[in-house]
matplotlib code that plots the C-alpha trace (Angstrom):
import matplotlib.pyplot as plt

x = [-48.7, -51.8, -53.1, -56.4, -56.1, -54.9, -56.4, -57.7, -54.9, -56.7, -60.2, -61.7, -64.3, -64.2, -67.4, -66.7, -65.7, -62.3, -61.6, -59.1, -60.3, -61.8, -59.9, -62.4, -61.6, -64.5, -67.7, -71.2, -71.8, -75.9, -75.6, -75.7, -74.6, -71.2, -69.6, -72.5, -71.7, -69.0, -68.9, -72.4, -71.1, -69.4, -69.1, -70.4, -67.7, -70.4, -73.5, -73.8, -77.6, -77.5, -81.3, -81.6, -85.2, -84.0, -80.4, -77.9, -74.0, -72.5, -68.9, -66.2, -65.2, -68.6, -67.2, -64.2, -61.5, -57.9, -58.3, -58.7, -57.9, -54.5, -55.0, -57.4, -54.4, -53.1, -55.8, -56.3, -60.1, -62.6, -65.8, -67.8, -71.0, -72.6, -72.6, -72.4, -69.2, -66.8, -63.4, -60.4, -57.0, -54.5, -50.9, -51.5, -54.0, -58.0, -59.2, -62.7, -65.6, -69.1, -72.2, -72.8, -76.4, -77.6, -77.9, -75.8, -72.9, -72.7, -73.1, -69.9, -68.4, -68.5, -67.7, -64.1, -63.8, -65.0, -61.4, -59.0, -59.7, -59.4, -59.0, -60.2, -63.7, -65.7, -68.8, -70.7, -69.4, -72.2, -72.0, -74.6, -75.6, -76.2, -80.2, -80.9, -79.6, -77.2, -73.6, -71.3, -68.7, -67.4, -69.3, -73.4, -73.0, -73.1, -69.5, -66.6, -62.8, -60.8, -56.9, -54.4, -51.1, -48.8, -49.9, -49.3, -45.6, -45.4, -46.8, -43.6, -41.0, -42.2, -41.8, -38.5, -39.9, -42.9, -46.3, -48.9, -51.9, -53.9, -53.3, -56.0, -58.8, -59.9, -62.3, -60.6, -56.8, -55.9, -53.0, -51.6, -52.2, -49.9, -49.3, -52.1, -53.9, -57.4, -57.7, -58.2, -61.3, -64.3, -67.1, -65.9, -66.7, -64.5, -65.1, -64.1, -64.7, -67.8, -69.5, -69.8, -69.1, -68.6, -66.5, -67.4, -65.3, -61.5, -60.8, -59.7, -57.2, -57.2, -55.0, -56.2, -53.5, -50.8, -51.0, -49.3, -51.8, -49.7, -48.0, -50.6, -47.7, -48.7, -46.0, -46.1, -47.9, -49.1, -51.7, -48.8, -47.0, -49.3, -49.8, -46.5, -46.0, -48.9, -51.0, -53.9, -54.6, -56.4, -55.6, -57.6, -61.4, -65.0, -66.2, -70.2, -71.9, -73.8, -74.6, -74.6, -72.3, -69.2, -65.6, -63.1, -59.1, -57.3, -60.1, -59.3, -59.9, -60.9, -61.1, -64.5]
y = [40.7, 42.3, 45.2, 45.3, 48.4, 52.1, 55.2, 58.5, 61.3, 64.2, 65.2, 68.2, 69.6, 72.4, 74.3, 76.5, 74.2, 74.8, 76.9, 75.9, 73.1, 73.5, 71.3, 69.3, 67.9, 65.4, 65.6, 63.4, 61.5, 60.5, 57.3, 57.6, 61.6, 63.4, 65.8, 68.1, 71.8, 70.4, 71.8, 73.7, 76.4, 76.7, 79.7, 79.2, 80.6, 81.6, 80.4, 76.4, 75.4, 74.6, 74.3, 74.8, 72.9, 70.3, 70.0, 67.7, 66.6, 69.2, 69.1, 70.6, 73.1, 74.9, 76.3, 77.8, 75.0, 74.0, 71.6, 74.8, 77.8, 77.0, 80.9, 79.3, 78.0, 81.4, 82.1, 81.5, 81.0, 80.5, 79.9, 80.1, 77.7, 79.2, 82.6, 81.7, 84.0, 84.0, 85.6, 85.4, 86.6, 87.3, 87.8, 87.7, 90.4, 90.1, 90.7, 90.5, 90.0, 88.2, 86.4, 83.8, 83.4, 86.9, 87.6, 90.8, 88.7, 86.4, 88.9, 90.8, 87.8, 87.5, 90.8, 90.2, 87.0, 88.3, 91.1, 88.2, 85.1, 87.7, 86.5, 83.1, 84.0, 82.6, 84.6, 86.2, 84.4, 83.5, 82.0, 79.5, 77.8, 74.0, 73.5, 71.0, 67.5, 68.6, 69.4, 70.8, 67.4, 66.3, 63.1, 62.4, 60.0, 61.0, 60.1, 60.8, 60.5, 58.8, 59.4, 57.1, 58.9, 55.9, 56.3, 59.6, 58.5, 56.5, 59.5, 61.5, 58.4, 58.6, 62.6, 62.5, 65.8, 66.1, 65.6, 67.9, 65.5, 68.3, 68.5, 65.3, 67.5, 64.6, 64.9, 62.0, 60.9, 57.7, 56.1, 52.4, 50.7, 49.6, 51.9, 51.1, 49.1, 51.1, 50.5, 46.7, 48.0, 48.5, 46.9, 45.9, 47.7, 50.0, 50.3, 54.0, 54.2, 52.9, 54.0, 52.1, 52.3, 50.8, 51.5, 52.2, 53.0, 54.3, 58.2, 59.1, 61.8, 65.3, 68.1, 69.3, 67.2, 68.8, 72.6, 72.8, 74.1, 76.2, 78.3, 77.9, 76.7, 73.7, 72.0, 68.1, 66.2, 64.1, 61.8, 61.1, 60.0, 57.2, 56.4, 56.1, 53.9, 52.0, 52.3, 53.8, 57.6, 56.8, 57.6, 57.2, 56.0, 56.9, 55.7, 56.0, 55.5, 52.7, 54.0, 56.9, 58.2, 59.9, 60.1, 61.7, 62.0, 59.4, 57.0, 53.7, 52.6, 49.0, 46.7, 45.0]
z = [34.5, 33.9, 36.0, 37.7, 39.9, 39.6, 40.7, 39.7, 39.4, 38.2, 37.4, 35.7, 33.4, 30.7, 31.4, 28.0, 24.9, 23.7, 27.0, 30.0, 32.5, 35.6, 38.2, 40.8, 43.6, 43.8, 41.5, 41.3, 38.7, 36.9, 34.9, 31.2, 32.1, 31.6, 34.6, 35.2, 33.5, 31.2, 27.7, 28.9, 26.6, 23.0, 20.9, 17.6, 14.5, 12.1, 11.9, 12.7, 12.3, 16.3, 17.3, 21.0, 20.1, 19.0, 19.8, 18.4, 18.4, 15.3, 14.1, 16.5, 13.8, 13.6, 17.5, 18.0, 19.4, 19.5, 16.6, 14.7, 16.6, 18.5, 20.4, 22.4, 24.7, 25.4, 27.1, 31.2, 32.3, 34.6, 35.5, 38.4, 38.2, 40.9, 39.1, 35.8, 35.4, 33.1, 33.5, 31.4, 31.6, 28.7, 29.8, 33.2, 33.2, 33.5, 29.8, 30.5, 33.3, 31.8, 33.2, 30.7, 31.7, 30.4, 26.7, 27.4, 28.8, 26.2, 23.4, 25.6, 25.3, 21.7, 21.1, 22.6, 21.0, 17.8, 18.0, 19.3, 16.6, 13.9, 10.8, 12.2, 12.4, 9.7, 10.4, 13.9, 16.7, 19.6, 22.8, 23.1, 26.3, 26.3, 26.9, 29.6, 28.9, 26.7, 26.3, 23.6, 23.7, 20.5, 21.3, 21.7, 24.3, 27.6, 28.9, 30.7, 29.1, 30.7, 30.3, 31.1, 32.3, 31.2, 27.9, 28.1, 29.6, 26.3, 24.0, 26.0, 24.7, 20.9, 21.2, 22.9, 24.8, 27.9, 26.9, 28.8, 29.9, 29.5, 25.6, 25.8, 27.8, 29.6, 32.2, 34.5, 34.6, 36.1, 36.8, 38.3, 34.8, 31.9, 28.7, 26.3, 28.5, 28.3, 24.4, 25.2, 28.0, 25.4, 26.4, 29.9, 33.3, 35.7, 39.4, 40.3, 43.8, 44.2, 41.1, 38.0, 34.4, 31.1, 28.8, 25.1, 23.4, 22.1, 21.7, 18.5, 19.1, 16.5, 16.0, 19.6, 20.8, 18.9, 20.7, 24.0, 26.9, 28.2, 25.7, 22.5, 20.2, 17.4, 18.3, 18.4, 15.8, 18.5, 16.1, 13.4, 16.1, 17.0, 13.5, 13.2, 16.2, 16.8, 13.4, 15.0, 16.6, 19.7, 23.6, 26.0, 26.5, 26.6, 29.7, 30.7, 34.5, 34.8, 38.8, 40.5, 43.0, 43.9, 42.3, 44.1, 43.1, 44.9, 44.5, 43.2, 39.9, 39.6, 36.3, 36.7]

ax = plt.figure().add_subplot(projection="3d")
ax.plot(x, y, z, "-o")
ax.set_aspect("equal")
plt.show()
Protein backbone atom coordinates (compact mmCIF):
# COMPACT_ATOMS: atom_id res chain seq x y z
CA UNK A 1 0.00 0.00 0.00
CA UNK A 2 1.09 3.21 -0.74
CA UNK A 3 1.86 5.78 1.94
CA UNK A 4 0.35 9.24 2.15
CA UNK A 5 1.41 10.38 5.63
CA UNK A 6 4.72 10.49 7.78
CA UNK A 7 6.22 13.14 9.73
CA UNK A 8 9.08 15.35 10.22
CA UNK A 9 11.95 13.70 12.38
CA UNK A 10 14.69 16.10 12.39
CA UNK A 11 15.25 19.52 11.14
CA UNK A 12 18.40 21.70 10.85
CA UNK A 13 20.45 24.13 8.86
CA UNK A 14 24.25 24.53 8.33
CA UNK A 15 24.75 28.24 8.70
CA UNK A 16 28.61 27.77 7.50
CA UNK A 17 28.87 25.45 4.17
CA UNK A 18 30.64 22.36 4.77
CA UNK A 19 30.44 23.05 8.66
CA UNK A 20 28.25 20.95 11.34
CA UNK A 21 24.37 21.46 11.43
CA UNK A 22 22.51 23.60 13.51
CA UNK A 23 19.58 21.47 14.97
CA UNK A 24 16.04 23.57 15.15
CA UNK A 25 13.31 22.90 16.82
CA UNK A 26 10.81 24.73 14.65
CA UNK A 27 11.81 27.36 11.83
CA UNK A 28 9.62 29.72 9.36
CA UNK A 29 9.62 29.22 6.08
CA UNK A 30 9.15 32.25 2.76
CA UNK A 31 7.99 30.59 -0.37
CA UNK A 32 10.48 30.11 -3.17
CA UNK A 33 13.16 30.58 0.05
CA UNK A 34 15.48 27.97 1.74
CA UNK A 35 15.79 27.92 5.99
CA UNK A 36 16.71 31.49 6.60
CA UNK A 37 20.79 31.71 7.51
CA UNK A 38 21.48 28.35 5.93
CA UNK A 39 24.75 28.12 3.95
CA UNK A 40 24.87 32.25 4.73
CA UNK A 41 28.60 31.52 4.77
CA UNK A 42 31.29 29.44 2.79
CA UNK A 43 34.96 29.77 2.81
CA UNK A 44 36.36 30.20 -0.51
CA UNK A 45 39.75 27.70 -1.17
CA UNK A 46 41.59 30.05 -3.47
CA UNK A 47 40.21 32.43 -5.38
CA UNK A 48 36.59 31.50 -6.96
CA UNK A 49 35.37 34.57 -9.13
CA UNK A 50 32.37 34.92 -6.35
CA UNK A 51 30.84 38.51 -7.07
CA UNK A 52 28.94 39.67 -4.04
CA UNK A 53 27.36 42.10 -7.03
CA UNK A 54 26.21 39.86 -8.82
CA UNK A 55 26.14 36.62 -7.05
CA UNK A 56 25.64 33.28 -8.48
CA UNK A 57 25.47 29.31 -7.79
CA UNK A 58 29.62 28.28 -8.23
CA UNK A 59 30.86 24.70 -7.94
CA UNK A 60 31.06 23.18 -4.34
CA UNK A 61 34.85 22.66 -4.76
CA UNK A 62 35.78 26.40 -5.16
CA UNK A 63 34.70 26.28 -0.97
CA UNK A 64 36.12 24.08 1.30
CA UNK A 65 33.54 20.92 1.83
CA UNK A 66 33.35 17.24 2.66
CA UNK A 67 33.18 16.28 -0.95
CA UNK A 68 36.76 17.39 -0.93
CA UNK A 69 38.06 18.01 2.36
CA UNK A 70 36.84 15.01 4.59
CA UNK A 71 38.69 17.08 7.96
CA UNK A 72 35.81 19.20 7.90
CA UNK A 73 33.91 16.31 10.00
CA UNK A 74 36.33 16.45 12.83
CA UNK A 75 35.40 19.49 13.49
CA UNK A 76 32.42 20.51 16.19
CA UNK A 77 30.64 23.98 15.51
CA UNK A 78 28.45 26.52 16.16
CA UNK A 79 26.82 29.43 15.39
CA UNK A 80 24.95 31.87 17.05
CA UNK A 81 22.55 33.98 14.52
CA UNK A 82 21.86 36.40 16.82
CA UNK A 83 25.59 37.30 17.19
CA UNK A 84 26.98 36.26 14.25
CA UNK A 85 29.54 33.98 16.31
CA UNK A 86 31.38 31.36 15.32
CA UNK A 87 32.93 28.89 17.74
CA UNK A 88 34.61 25.69 16.97
CA UNK A 89 35.96 23.01 19.02
CA UNK A 90 38.75 20.43 17.95
CA UNK A 91 39.08 17.44 20.32
CA UNK A 92 36.82 18.57 22.78
CA UNK A 93 38.46 21.84 23.30
CA UNK A 94 37.39 25.44 21.96
CA UNK A 95 39.80 26.09 18.99
CA UNK A 96 38.68 29.36 18.19
CA UNK A 97 36.07 32.36 19.07
CA UNK A 98 35.00 34.67 15.76
CA UNK A 99 32.20 37.16 14.76
CA UNK A 100 31.62 36.35 11.26
CA UNK A 101 29.98 39.74 10.59
CA UNK A 102 33.29 41.82 11.02
CA UNK A 103 36.07 41.70 8.39
CA UNK A 104 38.46 40.97 11.38
CA UNK A 105 36.56 37.82 12.34
CA UNK A 106 36.31 36.43 9.19
CA UNK A 107 39.93 37.10 8.22
CA UNK A 108 40.61 35.28 12.05
CA UNK A 109 38.74 32.69 10.72
CA UNK A 110 40.66 32.10 7.78
CA UNK A 111 43.73 32.38 9.32
CA UNK A 112 42.96 29.18 11.41
CA UNK A 113 41.48 27.45 8.55
CA UNK A 114 44.25 28.45 6.37
CA UNK A 115 46.92 26.08 9.21
CA UNK A 116 44.24 23.17 9.59
CA UNK A 117 43.42 22.28 5.58
CA UNK A 118 47.16 22.36 4.97
CA UNK A 119 48.17 21.06 2.06
CA UNK A 120 44.43 21.20 0.92
CA UNK A 121 44.39 24.78 0.41
CA UNK A 122 44.56 25.65 -3.16
CA UNK A 123 45.22 29.31 -2.60
CA UNK A 124 43.97 32.25 0.23
CA UNK A 125 41.10 30.95 1.92
CA UNK A 126 38.14 33.69 2.73
CA UNK A 127 35.14 33.59 4.46
CA UNK A 128 32.53 35.19 2.51
CA UNK A 129 29.04 36.08 3.75
CA UNK A 130 26.03 35.30 1.56
CA UNK A 131 24.57 38.95 0.33
CA UNK A 132 20.90 39.23 0.87
CA UNK A 133 18.81 36.69 -1.08
CA UNK A 134 21.48 34.42 -1.37
CA UNK A 135 22.90 31.32 -0.01
CA UNK A 136 26.02 29.25 -0.57
CA UNK A 137 23.79 25.72 -1.33
CA UNK A 138 25.09 23.55 -4.00
CA UNK A 139 21.79 24.26 -5.70
CA UNK A 140 20.30 27.91 -7.12
CA UNK A 141 16.97 27.16 -6.25
CA UNK A 142 15.75 28.24 -3.24
CA UNK A 143 14.82 24.82 -1.42
CA UNK A 144 14.79 22.68 1.32
CA UNK A 145 16.23 18.83 1.28
CA UNK A 146 14.26 16.63 2.34
CA UNK A 147 15.62 13.23 3.63
CA UNK A 148 13.84 10.23 3.96
CA UNK A 149 15.06 8.09 7.03
CA UNK A 150 13.77 4.74 5.36
CA UNK A 151 15.95 5.26 2.67
CA UNK A 152 18.49 5.88 4.78
CA UNK A 153 17.34 2.39 6.61
CA UNK A 154 17.83 0.89 3.09
CA UNK A 155 21.34 2.80 2.41
CA UNK A 156 22.15 0.97 6.12
CA UNK A 157 20.99 -2.81 4.37
CA UNK A 158 23.23 -2.29 1.14
CA UNK A 159 26.32 -1.22 3.61
CA UNK A 160 25.81 -4.01 6.02
CA UNK A 161 26.91 -1.17 8.71
CA UNK A 162 24.76 2.27 10.26
CA UNK A 163 24.37 5.04 8.07
CA UNK A 164 24.52 8.56 9.83
CA UNK A 165 21.44 10.70 8.33
CA UNK A 166 23.55 13.42 8.80
CA UNK A 167 26.21 12.21 6.05
CA UNK A 168 23.10 13.59 3.58
CA UNK A 169 23.15 17.27 5.32
CA UNK A 170 19.65 17.63 4.82
CA UNK A 171 17.86 20.47 6.18
CA UNK A 172 14.47 18.29 7.04
CA UNK A 173 14.25 14.43 7.86
CA UNK A 174 10.94 12.76 7.62
CA UNK A 175 9.79 9.64 8.38
CA UNK A 176 6.28 7.33 8.01
CA UNK A 177 6.94 6.64 4.27
CA UNK A 178 8.30 3.70 2.18
CA UNK A 179 12.13 3.35 1.10
CA UNK A 180 12.43 5.24 -2.11
CA UNK A 181 9.24 6.57 -2.06
CA UNK A 182 10.37 10.41 -2.42
CA UNK A 183 12.18 9.80 -5.90
CA UNK A 184 8.62 9.13 -7.39
CA UNK A 185 7.41 12.90 -5.61
CA UNK A 186 8.87 15.37 -8.43
CA UNK A 187 6.50 17.61 -9.45
CA UNK A 188 3.83 16.69 -6.92
CA UNK A 189 3.00 18.71 -3.58
CA UNK A 190 3.76 17.96 0.30
CA UNK A 191 1.61 19.26 3.04
CA UNK A 192 4.09 19.76 6.10
CA UNK A 193 2.05 20.99 8.69
CA UNK A 194 0.23 23.53 7.21
CA UNK A 195 2.70 24.90 4.76
CA UNK A 196 3.04 23.91 1.31
CA UNK A 197 5.54 22.75 -1.13
CA UNK A 198 6.48 21.18 -4.35
CA UNK A 199 8.72 19.04 -4.96
CA UNK A 200 11.36 19.51 -7.79
CA UNK A 201 13.42 17.47 -7.97
CA UNK A 202 15.83 14.16 -6.99
CA UNK A 203 19.24 14.82 -4.95
CA UNK A 204 22.10 13.59 -6.58
CA UNK A 205 24.26 12.28 -3.84
CA UNK A 206 28.53 13.09 -4.07
CA UNK A 207 31.36 11.90 -2.19
CA UNK A 208 29.98 14.12 0.85
CA UNK A 209 28.07 11.11 1.63
CA UNK A 210 30.87 8.83 1.93
CA UNK A 211 32.70 10.66 5.28
CA UNK A 212 31.18 9.78 8.54
CA UNK A 213 30.00 13.00 10.55
CA UNK A 214 31.24 12.07 13.37
CA UNK A 215 34.66 10.74 13.13
CA UNK A 216 35.81 12.45 9.56
CA UNK A 217 36.77 8.93 8.15
CA UNK A 218 36.00 8.28 4.12
CA UNK A 219 34.62 5.36 4.84
CA UNK A 220 31.52 4.17 2.82
CA UNK A 221 31.26 4.69 -0.88
CA UNK A 222 27.76 5.58 -0.27
CA UNK A 223 27.01 6.70 -4.24
CA UNK A 224 28.62 3.36 -5.66
CA UNK A 225 26.43 1.80 -3.54
CA UNK A 226 23.35 3.10 -5.13
CA UNK A 227 24.70 2.62 -8.41
CA UNK A 228 25.21 -0.58 -7.65
CA UNK A 229 21.83 -1.25 -6.27
CA UNK A 230 19.50 0.86 -7.84
CA UNK A 231 21.37 2.23 -11.10
CA UNK A 232 21.11 5.73 -10.09
CA UNK A 233 22.92 7.99 -7.05
CA UNK A 234 20.15 9.93 -5.77
CA UNK A 235 18.57 10.20 -2.01
CA UNK A 236 16.46 12.32 -1.05
CA UNK A 237 14.51 15.44 -2.65
CA UNK A 238 14.52 19.10 -3.32
CA UNK A 239 11.56 20.38 -1.99
CA UNK A 240 10.45 24.32 -2.47
CA UNK A 241 7.44 26.45 -0.32
CA UNK A 242 4.76 27.23 -2.22
CA UNK A 243 3.20 29.19 1.19
CA UNK A 244 4.49 30.47 4.06
CA UNK A 245 4.40 29.24 7.54
CA UNK A 246 5.64 27.15 10.22
CA UNK A 247 7.39 23.57 10.29
CA UNK A 248 8.00 22.19 13.42
CA UNK A 249 9.58 18.43 14.22
CA UNK A 250 6.72 16.25 14.86
CA UNK A 251 4.60 17.87 12.29
CA UNK A 252 3.04 15.75 9.85
CA UNK A 253 4.02 15.38 6.50
CA UNK A 254 1.26 14.97 4.00
CA UNK A 255 1.41 13.79 0.18
CA UNK A 256 -0.77 16.37 -1.57
Amino acid sequence: MVRSEGRVAALRRFPVKGLSPEALDAVEVEPGRPIAGDRAYAIENGPSGFDPERPAKLPKVKFLCLMKNARLAGLETRFDAATGRLEISRDGALALSADLTTEAGREKTAAWFSDFMGEERRGPLKVLPAPKGHTFSDTSKGVLSLINLASVAAIEDFAGAPVDPLRFRGNLDFEGFGAWDELEWVGRDLLVGEVRFRVVDRTVRCAATEVDPTTAARDMPVPRLLQQRLGHADCGVYAQAVTAGRIAVGAPVRLV
